[in-house]
C-alpha positions, -999 to 999 in steps of 0.1 A, spaced: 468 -797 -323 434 -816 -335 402 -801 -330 370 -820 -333 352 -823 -368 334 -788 -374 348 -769 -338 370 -741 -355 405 -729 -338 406 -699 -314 415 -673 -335 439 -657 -307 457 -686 -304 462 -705 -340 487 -727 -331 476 -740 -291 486 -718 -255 517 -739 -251 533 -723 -283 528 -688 -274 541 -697 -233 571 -711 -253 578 -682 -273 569 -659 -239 599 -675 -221 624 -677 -249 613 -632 -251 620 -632 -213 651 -660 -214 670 -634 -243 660 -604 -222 680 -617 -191 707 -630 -208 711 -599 -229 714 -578 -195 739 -602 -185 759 -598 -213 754 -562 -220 772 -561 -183 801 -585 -193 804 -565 -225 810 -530 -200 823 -546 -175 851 -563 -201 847 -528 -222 838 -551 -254 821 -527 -277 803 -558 -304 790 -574 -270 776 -546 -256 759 -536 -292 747 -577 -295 733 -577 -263 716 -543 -269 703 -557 -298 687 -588 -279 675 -570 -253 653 -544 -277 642 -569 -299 629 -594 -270 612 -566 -255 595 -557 -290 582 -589 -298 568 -592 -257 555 -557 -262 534 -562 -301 523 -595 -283 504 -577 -252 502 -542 -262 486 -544 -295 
């Protein structure tokens, strides 16, 4: 992104909106696909995809929440 000659960058968003809508979707994206796999994973009573999708599914929702909670 180019910013006119002496116009400093929004210090909330560094790198433009469409990079943080981007990364907003691809947080939402690997939250619903990590529910549908965490209910393959019971559903198929597959213990690594169950603990995978877990693990998708807490770590979307941590980097959503640090990004409008703090």
């Amino acid at each position: 992104m180019r910013y006119r000659e002496g116009q400093e960058p929004d210090p909330h968003y560094p790198y433009g909106k469409s990079t943080h809508i981007a990364m907003d979707f691809s947080m939402v994206l690997g939250i619903v696909i990590g529910l549908v796999l965490l209910w393959i994973g019971i559903r198929g009573k597959i213990l690594w995809l169950k603990l995978w999708s877990i693990g998708l599914v807490v770590i979307a929702l941590y980097i959503l929440g640090r990004r409008y909670l703090f």
